[in-house]
N, C-alpha and C positions, 0 to 999 in steps of 0.2 A: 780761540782754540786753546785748549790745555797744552798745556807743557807735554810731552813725548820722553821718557825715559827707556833707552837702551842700552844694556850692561853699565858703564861710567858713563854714558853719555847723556847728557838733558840737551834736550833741544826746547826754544821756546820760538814761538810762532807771533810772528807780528802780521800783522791785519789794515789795509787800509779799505776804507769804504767808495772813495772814489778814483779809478786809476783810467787814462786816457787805453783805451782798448791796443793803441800800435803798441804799448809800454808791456804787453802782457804778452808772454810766451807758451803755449800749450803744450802740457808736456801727458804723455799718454801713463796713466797707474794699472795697479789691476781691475782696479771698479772701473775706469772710464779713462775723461781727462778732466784733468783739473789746471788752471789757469795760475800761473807763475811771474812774479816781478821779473821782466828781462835785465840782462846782463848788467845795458847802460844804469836801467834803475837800484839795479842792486848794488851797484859802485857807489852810486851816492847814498845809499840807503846803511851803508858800513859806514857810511862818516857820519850819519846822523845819530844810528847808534853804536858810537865807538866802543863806550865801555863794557855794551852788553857781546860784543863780539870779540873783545880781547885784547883791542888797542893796536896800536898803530900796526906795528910787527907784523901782525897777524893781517891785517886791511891789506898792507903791501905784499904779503905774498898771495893770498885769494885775491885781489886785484890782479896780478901778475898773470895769471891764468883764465880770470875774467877776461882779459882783453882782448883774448883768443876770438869770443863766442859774441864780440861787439860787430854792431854794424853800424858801419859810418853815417849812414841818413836818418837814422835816430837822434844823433848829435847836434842840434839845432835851437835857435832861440826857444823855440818851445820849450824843450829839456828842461833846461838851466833855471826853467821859471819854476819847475816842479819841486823844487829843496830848496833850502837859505844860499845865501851869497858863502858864508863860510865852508860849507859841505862841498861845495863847488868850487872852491879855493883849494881847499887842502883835497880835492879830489885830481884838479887839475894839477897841483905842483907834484903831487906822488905820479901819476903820471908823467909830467915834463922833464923833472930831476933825477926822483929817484929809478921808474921802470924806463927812463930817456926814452920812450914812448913820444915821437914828435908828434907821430899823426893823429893820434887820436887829442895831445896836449892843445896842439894847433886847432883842431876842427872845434875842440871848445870854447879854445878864448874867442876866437870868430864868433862864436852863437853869444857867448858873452857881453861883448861887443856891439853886436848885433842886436840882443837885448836890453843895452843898455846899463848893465847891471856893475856896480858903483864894486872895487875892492878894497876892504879898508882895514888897516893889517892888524891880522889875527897870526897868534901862537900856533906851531903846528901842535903842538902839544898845549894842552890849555891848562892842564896841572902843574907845568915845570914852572919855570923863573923866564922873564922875557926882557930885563934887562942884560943891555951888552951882544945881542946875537941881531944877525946881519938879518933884515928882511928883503936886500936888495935882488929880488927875480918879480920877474912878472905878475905874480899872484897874489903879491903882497902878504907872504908869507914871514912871520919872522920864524925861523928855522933854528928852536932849540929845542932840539933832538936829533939823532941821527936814528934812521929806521934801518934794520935790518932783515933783509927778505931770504925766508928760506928757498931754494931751489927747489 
């Protein structure tokens, strides 16, 4: 799809070809309806594409209000297969630390867990510097940056 410009605004549209049908949200337009990444997938879909969304700051607070419109039985080893181990990492710790979101942090490492899936520590920020900064939480996170979330 083309890029959408209105007044300062570009929007650009990302596309995948195959998405698991519970992952997909119908939301009613004026032509009809059209078929939308749900909430869970959109969370992980802002860490896959950080840069084009705005960076962290910005993930943490559209996560923050994402987490409203999440439902718990989405959250499952299945999920967690659907992104990289990293996406899923820095999805879960902005959830577990920064929005102290237990429930939803919890029901992930479980499906993680559950899946299997190996964390092997990555930068929350992958442009900074990652000498000297603590990665000691569950995600294996090394946490050099602090994120700021607008309300």
């Amino acid at each position: 799809m083309r890029p959408t410009h209105k007044k300062s605004v570009k929007i650009n549209y990302i596309t995948k070809s195959t998405i698991q049908e519970k992952y997909l949200d119908q939301k009613k337009t004026e032509t009809g309806y059209i078929k939308v990444s749900s909430p869970e997938l959109t969370a992980l879909d802002l860490f896959r594409y950080e840069k084009r969304v705005g960076g962290l700051n910005r993930i943490g607070t559209i996560l923050n209000e994402l987490t409203e419109e999440f439902e718990p039985e989405r959250i499952n080893d299945e999920f967690v297969k659907l992104s990289s181990a990293s996406s899923i990492q820095r999805l879960g710790y902005m959830l577990d630390i920064v929005l102290e979101n237990q429930q939803y942090a919890d029901k992930l490492f479980d499906a993680c867990q559950k899946a299997n899936i190996r964390f092997n520590r990555i930068p929350l920020d992958g442009e900074e510097e990652t000498l000297g900064f603590s990665s000691g939480n569950r995600w294996n996170i090394i946490v050099n940056t602090e994120i700021e979330i607008d309300e």
